[in-house]
mmCIF file of the N, C-alpha and C atoms, coordinates in Angstrom:
data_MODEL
# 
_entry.id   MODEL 
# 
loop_
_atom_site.group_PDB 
_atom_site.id 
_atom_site.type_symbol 
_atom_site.label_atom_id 
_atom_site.label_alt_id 
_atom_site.label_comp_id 
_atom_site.label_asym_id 
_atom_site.label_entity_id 
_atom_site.label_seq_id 
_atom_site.pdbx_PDB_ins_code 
_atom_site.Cartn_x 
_atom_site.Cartn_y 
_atom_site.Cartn_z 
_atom_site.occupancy 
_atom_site.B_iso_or_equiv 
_atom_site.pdbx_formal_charge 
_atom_site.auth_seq_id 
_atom_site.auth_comp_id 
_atom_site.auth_asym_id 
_atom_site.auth_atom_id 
_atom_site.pdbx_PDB_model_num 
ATOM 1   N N  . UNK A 1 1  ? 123.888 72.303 131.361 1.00 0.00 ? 1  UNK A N  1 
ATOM 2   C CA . UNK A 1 1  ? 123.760 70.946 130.907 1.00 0.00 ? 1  UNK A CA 1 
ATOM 3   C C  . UNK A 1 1  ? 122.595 70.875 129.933 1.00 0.00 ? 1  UNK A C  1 
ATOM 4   N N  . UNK A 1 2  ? 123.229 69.597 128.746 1.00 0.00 ? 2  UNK A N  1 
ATOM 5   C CA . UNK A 1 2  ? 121.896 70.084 127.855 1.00 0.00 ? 2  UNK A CA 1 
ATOM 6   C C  . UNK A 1 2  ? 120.439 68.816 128.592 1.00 0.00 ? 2  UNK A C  1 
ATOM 7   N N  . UNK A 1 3  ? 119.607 69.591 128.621 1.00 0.00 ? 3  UNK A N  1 
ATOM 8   C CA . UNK A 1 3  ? 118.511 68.524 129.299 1.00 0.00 ? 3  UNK A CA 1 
ATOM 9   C C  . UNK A 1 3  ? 118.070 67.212 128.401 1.00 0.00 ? 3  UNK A C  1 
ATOM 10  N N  . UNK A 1 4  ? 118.095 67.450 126.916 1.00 0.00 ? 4  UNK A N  1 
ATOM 11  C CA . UNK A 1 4  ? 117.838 66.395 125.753 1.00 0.00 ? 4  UNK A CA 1 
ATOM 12  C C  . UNK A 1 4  ? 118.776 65.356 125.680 1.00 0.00 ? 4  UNK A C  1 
ATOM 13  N N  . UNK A 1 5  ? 120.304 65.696 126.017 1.00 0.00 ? 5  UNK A N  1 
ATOM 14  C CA . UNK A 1 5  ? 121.242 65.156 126.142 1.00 0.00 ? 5  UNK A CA 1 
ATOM 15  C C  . UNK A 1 5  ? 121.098 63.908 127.508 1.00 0.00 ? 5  UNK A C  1 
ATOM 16  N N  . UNK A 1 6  ? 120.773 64.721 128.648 1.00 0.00 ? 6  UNK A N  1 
ATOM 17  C CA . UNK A 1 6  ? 120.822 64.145 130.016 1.00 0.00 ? 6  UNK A CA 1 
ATOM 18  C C  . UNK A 1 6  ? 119.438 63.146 129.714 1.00 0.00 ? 6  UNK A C  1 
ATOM 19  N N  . UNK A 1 7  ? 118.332 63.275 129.006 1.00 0.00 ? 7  UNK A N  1 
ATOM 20  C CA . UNK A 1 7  ? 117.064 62.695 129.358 1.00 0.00 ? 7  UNK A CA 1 
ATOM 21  C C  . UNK A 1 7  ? 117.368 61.181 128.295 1.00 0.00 ? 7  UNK A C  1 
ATOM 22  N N  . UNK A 1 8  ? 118.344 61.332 127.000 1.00 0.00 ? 8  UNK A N  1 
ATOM 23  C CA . UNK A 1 8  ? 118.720 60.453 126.210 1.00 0.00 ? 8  UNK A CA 1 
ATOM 24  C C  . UNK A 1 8  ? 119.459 59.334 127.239 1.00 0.00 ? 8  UNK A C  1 
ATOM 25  N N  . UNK A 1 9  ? 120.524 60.015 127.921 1.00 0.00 ? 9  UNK A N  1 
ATOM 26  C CA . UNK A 1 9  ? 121.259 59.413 128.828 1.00 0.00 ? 9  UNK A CA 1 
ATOM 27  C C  . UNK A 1 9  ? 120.274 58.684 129.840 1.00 0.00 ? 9  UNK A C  1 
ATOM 28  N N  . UNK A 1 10 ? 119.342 58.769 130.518 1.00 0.00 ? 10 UNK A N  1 
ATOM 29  C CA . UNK A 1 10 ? 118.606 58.448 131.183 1.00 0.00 ? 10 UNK A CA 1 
ATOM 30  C C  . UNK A 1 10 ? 117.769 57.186 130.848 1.00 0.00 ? 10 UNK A C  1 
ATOM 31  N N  . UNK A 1 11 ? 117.381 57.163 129.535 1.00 0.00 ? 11 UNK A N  1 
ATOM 32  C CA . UNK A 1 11 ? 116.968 56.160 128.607 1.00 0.00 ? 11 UNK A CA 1 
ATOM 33  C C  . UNK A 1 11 ? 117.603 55.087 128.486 1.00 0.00 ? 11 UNK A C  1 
ATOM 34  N N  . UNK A 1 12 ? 118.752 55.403 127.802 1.00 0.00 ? 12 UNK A N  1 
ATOM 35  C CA . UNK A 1 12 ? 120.066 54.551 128.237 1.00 0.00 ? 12 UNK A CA 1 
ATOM 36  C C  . UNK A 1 12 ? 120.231 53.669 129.574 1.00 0.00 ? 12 UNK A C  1 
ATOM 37  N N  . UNK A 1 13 ? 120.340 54.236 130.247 1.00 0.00 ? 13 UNK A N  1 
ATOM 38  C CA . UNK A 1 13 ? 120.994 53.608 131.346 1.00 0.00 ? 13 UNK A CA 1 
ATOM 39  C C  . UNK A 1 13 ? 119.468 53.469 132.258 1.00 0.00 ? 13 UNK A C  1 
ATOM 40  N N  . UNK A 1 14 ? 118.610 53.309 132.560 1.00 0.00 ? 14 UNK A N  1 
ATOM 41  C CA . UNK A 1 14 ? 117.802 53.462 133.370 1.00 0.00 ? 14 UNK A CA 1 
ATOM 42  C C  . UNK A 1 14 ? 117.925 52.728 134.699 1.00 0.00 ? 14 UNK A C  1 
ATOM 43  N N  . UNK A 1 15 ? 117.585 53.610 135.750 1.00 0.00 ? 15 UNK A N  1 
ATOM 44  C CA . UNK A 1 15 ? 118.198 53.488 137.258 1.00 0.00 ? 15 UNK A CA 1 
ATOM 45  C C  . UNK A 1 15 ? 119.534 54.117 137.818 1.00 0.00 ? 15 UNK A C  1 
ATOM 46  N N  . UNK A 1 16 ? 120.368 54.558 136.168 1.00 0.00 ? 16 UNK A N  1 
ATOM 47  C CA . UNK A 1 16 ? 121.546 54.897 137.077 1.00 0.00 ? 16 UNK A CA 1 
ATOM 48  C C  . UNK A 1 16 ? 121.301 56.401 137.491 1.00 0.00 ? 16 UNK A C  1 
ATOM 49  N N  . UNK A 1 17 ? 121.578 56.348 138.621 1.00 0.00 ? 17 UNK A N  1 
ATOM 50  C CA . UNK A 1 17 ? 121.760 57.860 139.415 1.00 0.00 ? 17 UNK A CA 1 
ATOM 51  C C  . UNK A 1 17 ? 122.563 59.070 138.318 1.00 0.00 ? 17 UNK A C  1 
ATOM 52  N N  . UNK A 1 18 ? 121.742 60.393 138.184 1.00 0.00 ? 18 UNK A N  1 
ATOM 53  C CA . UNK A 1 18 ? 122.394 61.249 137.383 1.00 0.00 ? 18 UNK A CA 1 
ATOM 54  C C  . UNK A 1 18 ? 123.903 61.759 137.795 1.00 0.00 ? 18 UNK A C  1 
ATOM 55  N N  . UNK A 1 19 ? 124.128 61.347 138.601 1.00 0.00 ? 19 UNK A N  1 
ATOM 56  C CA . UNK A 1 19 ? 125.691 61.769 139.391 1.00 0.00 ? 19 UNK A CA 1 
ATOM 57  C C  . UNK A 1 19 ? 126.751 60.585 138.773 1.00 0.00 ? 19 UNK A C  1 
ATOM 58  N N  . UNK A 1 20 ? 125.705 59.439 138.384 1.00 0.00 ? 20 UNK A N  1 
ATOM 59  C CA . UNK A 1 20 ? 126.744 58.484 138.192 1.00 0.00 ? 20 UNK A CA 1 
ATOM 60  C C  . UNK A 1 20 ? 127.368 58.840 136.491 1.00 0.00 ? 20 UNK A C  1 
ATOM 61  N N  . UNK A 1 21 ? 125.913 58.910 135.849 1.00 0.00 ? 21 UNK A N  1 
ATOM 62  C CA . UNK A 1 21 ? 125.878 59.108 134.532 1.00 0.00 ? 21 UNK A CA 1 
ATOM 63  C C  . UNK A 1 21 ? 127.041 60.548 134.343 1.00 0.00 ? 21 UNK A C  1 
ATOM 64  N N  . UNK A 1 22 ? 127.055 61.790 134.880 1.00 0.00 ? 22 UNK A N  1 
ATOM 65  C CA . UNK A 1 22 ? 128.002 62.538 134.701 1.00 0.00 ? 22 UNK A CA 1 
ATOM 66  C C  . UNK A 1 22 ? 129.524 61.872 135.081 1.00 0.00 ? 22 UNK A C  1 
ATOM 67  N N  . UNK A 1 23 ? 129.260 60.968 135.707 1.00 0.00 ? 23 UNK A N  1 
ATOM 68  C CA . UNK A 1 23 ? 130.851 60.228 136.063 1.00 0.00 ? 23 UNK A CA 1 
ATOM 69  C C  . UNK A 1 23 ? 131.429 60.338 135.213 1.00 0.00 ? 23 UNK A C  1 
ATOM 70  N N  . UNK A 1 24 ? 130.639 59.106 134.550 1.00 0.00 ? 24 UNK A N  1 
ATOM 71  C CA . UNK A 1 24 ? 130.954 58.097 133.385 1.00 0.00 ? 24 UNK A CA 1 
ATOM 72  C C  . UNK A 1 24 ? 131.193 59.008 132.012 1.00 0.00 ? 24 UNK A C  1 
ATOM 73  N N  . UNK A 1 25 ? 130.576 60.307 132.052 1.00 0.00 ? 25 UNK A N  1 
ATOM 74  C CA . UNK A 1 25 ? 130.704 61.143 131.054 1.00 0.00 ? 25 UNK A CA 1 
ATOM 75  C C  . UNK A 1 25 ? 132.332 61.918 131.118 1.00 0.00 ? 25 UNK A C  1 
ATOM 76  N N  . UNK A 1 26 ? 132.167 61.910 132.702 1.00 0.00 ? 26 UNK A N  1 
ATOM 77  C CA . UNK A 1 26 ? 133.647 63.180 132.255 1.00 0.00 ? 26 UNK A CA 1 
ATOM 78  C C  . UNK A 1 26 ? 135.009 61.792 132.296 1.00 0.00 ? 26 UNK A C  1 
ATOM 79  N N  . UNK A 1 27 ? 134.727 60.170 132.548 1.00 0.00 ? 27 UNK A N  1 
ATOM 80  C CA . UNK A 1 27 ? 135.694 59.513 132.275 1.00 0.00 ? 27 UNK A CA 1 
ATOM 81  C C  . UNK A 1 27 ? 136.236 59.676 130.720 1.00 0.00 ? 27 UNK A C  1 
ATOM 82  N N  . UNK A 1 28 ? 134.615 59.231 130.260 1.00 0.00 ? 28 UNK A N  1 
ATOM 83  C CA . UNK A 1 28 ? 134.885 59.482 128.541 1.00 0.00 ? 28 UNK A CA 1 
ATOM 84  C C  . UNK A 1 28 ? 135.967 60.735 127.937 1.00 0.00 ? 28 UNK A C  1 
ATOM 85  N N  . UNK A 1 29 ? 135.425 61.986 128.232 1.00 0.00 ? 29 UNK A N  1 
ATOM 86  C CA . UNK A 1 29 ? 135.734 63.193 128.248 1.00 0.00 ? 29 UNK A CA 1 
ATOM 87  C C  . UNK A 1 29 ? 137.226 63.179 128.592 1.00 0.00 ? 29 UNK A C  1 
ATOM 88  N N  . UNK A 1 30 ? 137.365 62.892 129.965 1.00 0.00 ? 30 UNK A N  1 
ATOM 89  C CA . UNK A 1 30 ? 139.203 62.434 129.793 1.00 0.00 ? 30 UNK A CA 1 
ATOM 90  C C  . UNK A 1 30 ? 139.754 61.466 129.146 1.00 0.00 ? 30 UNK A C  1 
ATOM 91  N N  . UNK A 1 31 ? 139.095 60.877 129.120 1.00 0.00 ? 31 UNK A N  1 
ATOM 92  C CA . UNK A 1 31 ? 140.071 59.475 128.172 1.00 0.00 ? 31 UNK A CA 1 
ATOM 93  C C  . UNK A 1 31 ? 140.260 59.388 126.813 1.00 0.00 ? 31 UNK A C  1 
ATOM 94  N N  . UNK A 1 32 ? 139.143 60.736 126.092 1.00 0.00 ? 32 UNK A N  1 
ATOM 95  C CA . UNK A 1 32 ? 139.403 60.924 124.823 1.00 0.00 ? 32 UNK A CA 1 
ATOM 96  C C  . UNK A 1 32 ? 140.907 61.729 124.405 1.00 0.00 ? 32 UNK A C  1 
ATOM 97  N N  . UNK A 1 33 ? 140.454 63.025 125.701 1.00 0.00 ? 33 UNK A N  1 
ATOM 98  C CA . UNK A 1 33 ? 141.613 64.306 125.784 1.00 0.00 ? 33 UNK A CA 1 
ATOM 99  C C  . UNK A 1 33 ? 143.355 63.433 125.908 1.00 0.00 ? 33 UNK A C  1 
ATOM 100 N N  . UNK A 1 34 ? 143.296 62.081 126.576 1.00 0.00 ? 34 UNK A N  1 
ATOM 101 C CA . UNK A 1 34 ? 144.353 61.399 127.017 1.00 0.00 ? 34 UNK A CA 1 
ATOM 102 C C  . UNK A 1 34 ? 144.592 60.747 125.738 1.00 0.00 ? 34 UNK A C  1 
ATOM 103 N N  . UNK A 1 35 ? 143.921 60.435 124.905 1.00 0.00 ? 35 UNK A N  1 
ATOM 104 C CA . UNK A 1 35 ? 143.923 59.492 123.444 1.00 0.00 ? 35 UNK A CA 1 
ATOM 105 C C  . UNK A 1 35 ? 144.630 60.563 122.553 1.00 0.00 ? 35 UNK A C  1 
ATOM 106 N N  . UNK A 1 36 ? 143.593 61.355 122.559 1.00 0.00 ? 36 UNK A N  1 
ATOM 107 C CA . UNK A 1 36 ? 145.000 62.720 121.759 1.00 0.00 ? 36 UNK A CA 1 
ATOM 108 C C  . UNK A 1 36 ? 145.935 63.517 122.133 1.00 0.00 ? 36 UNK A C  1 
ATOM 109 N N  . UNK A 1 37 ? 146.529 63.267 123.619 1.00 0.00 ? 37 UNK A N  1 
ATOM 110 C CA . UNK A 1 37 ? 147.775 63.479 123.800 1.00 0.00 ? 37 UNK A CA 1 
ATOM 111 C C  . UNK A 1 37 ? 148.236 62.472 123.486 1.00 0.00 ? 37 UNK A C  1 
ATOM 112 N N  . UNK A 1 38 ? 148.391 60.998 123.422 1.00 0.00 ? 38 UNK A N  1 
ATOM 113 C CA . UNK A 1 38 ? 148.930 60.071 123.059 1.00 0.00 ? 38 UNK A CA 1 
ATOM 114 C C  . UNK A 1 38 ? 149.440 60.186 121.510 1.00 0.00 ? 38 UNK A C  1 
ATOM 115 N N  . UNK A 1 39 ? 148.544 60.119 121.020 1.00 0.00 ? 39 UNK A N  1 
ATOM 116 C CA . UNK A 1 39 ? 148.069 60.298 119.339 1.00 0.00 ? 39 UNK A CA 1 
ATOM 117 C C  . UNK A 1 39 ? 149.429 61.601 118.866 1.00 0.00 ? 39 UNK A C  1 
ATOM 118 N N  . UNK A 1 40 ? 148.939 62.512 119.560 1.00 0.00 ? 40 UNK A N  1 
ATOM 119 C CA . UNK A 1 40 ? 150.030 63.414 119.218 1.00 0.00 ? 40 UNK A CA 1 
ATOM 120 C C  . UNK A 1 40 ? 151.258 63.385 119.569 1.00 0.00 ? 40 UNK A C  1 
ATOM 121 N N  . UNK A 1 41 ? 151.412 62.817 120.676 1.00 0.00 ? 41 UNK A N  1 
ATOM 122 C CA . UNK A 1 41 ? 153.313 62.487 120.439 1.00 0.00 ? 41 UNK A CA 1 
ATOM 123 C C  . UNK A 1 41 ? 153.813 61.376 119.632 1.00 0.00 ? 41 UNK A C  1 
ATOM 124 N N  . UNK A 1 42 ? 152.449 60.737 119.229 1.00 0.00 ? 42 UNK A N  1 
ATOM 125 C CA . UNK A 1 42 ? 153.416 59.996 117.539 1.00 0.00 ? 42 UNK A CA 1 
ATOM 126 C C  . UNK A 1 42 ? 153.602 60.475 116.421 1.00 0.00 ? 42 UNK A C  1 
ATOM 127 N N  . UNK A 1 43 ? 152.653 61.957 116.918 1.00 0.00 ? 43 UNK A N  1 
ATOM 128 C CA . UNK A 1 43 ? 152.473 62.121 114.909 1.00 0.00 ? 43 UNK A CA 1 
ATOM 129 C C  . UNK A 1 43 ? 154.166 62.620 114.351 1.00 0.00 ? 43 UNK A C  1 
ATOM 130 N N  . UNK A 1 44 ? 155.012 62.932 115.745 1.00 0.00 ? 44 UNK A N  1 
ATOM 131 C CA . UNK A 1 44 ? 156.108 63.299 115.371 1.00 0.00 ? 44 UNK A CA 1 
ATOM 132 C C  . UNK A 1 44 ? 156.904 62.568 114.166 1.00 0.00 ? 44 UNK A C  1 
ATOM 133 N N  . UNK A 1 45 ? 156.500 60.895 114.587 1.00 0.00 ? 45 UNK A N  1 
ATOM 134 C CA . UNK A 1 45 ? 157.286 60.083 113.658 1.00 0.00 ? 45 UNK A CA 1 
ATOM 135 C C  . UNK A 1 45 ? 156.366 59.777 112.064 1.00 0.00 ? 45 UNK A C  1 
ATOM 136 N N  . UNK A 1 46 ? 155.005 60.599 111.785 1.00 0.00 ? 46 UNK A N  1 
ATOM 137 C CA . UNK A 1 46 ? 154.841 60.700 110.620 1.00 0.00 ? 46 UNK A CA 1 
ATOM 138 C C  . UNK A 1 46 ? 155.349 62.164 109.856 1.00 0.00 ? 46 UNK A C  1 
ATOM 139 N N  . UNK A 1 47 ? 156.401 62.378 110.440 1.00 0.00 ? 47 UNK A N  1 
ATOM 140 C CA . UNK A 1 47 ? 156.956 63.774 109.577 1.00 0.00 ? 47 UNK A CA 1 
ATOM 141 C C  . UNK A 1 47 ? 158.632 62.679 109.723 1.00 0.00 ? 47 UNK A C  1 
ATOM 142 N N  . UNK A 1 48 ? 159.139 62.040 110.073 1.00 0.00 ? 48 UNK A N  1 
ATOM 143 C CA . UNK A 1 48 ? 160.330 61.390 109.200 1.00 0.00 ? 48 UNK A CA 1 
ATOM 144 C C  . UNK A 1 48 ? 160.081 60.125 108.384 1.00 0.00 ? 48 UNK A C  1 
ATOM 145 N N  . UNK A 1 49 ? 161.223 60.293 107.309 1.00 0.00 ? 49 UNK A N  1 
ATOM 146 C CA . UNK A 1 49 ? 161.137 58.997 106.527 1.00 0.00 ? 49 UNK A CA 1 
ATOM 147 C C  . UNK A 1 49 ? 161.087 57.761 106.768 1.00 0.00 ? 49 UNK A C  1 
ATOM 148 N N  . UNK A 1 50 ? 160.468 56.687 106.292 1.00 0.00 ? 50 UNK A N  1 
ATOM 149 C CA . UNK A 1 50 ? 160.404 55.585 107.452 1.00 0.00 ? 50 UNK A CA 1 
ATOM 150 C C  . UNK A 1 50 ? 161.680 54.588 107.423 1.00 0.00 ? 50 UNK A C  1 
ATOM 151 N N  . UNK A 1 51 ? 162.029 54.551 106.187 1.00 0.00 ? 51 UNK A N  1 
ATOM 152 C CA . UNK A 1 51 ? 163.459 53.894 106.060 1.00 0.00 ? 51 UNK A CA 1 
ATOM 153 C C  . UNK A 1 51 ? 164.349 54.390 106.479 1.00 0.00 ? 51 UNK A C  1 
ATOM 154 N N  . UNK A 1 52 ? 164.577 56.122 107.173 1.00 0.00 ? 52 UNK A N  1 
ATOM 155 C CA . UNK A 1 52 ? 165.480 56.814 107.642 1.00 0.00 ? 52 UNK A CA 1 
ATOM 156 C C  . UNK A 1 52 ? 166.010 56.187 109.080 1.00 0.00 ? 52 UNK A C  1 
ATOM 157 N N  . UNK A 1 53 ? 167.664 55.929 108.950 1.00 0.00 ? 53 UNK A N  1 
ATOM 158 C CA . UNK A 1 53 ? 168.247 55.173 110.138 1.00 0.00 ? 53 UNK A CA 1 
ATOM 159 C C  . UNK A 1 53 ? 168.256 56.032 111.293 1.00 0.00 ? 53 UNK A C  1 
ATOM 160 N N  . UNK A 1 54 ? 168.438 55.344 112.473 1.00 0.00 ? 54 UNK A N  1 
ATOM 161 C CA . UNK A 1 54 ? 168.673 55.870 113.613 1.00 0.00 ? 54 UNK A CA 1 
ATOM 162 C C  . UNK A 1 54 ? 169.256 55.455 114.392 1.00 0.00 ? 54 UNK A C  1 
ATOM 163 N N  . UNK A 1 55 ? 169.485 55.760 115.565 1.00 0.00 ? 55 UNK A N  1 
ATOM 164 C CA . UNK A 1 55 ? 170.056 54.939 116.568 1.00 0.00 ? 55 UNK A CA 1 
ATOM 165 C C  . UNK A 1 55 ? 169.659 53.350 116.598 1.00 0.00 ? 55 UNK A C  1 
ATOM 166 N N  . UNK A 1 56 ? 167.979 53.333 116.680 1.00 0.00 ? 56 UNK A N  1 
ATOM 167 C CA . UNK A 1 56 ? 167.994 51.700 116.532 1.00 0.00 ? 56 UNK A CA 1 
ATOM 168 C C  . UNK A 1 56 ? 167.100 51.028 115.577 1.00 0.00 ? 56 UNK A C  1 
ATOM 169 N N  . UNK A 1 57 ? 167.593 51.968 114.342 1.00 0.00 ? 57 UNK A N  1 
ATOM 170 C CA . UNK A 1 57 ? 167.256 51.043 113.042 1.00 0.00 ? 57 UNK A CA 1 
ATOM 171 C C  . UNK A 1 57 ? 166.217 51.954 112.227 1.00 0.00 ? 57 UNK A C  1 
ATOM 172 N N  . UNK A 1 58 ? 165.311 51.510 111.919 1.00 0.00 ? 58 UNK A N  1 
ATOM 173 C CA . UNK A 1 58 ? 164.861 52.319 110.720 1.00 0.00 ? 58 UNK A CA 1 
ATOM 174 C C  . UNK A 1 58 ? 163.115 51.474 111.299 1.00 0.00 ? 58 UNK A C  1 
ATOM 175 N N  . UNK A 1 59 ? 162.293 53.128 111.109 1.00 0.00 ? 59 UNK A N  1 
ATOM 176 C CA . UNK A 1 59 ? 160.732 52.471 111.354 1.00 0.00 ? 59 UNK A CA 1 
ATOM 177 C C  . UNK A 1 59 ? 160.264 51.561 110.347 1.00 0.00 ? 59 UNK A C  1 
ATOM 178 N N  . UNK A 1 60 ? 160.938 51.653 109.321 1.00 0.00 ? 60 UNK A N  1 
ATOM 179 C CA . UNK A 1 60 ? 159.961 50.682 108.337 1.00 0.00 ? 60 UNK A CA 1 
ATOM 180 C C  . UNK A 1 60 ? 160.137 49.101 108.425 1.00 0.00 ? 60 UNK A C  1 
ATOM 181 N N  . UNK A 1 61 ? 161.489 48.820 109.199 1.00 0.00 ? 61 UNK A N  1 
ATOM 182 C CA . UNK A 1 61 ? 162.026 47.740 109.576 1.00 0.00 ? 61 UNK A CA 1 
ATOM 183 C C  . UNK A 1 61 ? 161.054 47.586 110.643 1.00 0.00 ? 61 UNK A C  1 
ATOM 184 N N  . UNK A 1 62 ? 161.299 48.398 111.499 1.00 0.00 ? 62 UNK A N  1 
ATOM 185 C CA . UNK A 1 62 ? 160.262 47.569 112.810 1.00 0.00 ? 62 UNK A CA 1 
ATOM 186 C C  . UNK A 1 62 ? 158.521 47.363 112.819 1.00 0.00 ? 62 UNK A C  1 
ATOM 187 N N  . UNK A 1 63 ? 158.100 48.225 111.580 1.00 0.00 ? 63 UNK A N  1 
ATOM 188 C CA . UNK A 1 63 ? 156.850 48.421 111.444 1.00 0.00 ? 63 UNK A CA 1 
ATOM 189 C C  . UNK A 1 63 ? 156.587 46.947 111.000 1.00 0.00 ? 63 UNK A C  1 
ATOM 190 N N  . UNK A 1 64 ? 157.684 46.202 109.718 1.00 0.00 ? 64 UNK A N  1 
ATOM 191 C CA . UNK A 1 64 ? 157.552 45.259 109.497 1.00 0.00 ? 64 UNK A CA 1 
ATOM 192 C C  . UNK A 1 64 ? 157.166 44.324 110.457 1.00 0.00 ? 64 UNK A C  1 
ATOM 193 N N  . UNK A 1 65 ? 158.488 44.210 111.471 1.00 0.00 ? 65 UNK A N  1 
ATOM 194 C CA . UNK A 1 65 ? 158.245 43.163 112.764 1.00 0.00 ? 65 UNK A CA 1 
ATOM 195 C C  . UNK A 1 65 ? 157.221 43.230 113.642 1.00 0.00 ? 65 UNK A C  1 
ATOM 196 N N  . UNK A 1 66 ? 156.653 44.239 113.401 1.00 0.00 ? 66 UNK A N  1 
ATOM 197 C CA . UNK A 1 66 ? 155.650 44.274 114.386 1.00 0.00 ? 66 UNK A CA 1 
ATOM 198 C C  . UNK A 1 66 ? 154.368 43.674 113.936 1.00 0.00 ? 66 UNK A C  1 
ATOM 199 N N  . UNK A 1 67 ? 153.917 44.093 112.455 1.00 0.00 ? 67 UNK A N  1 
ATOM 200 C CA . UNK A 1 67 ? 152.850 43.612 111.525 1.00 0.00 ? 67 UNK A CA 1 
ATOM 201 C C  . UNK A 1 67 ? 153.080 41.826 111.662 1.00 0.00 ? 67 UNK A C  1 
ATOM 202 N N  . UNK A 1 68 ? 154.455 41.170 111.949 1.00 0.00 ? 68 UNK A N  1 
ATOM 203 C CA . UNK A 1 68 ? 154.655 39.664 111.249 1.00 0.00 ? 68 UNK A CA 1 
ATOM 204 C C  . UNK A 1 68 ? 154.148 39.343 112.781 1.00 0.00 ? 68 UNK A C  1 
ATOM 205 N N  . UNK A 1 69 ? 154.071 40.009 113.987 1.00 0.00 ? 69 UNK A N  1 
ATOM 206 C CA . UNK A 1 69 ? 154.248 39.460 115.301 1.00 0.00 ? 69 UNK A CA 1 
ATOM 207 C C  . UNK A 1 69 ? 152.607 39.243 115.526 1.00 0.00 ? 69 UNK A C  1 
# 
């Protein structure tokens, strides 16, 4: 653990227990790793065309509806 890191953290938060502060760190830590699995099962739909039809319609159509909503 870096100690400059942990003593910044400490500053921060003062009073919280160092057990808590690593909590809160490895929530971050997963919730980023969970943001770019997310992230990456869309990038699928920036490799097709957006006007390209499909079963239910075409992304550029719904991108629309979604922007007017």
């Amino acid at each position: 653990m870096d100690g400059q890191r942990l003593a910044n953290a400490r500053r921060l938060c003062p009073g919280v227990p160092d057990a808590a502060l690593i909590d809160e760190a490895l929530k971050a830590l997963v919730a980023r790793h969970r943001a770019a699995e997310i992230d990456s099962g869309y990038a699928v739909y920036d490799e097709l065309p957006l006007d390209g039809a499909d079963a239910w319609g075409n992304l550029a159509t719904f991108r629309e509806g979604a922007a007017a909503s």
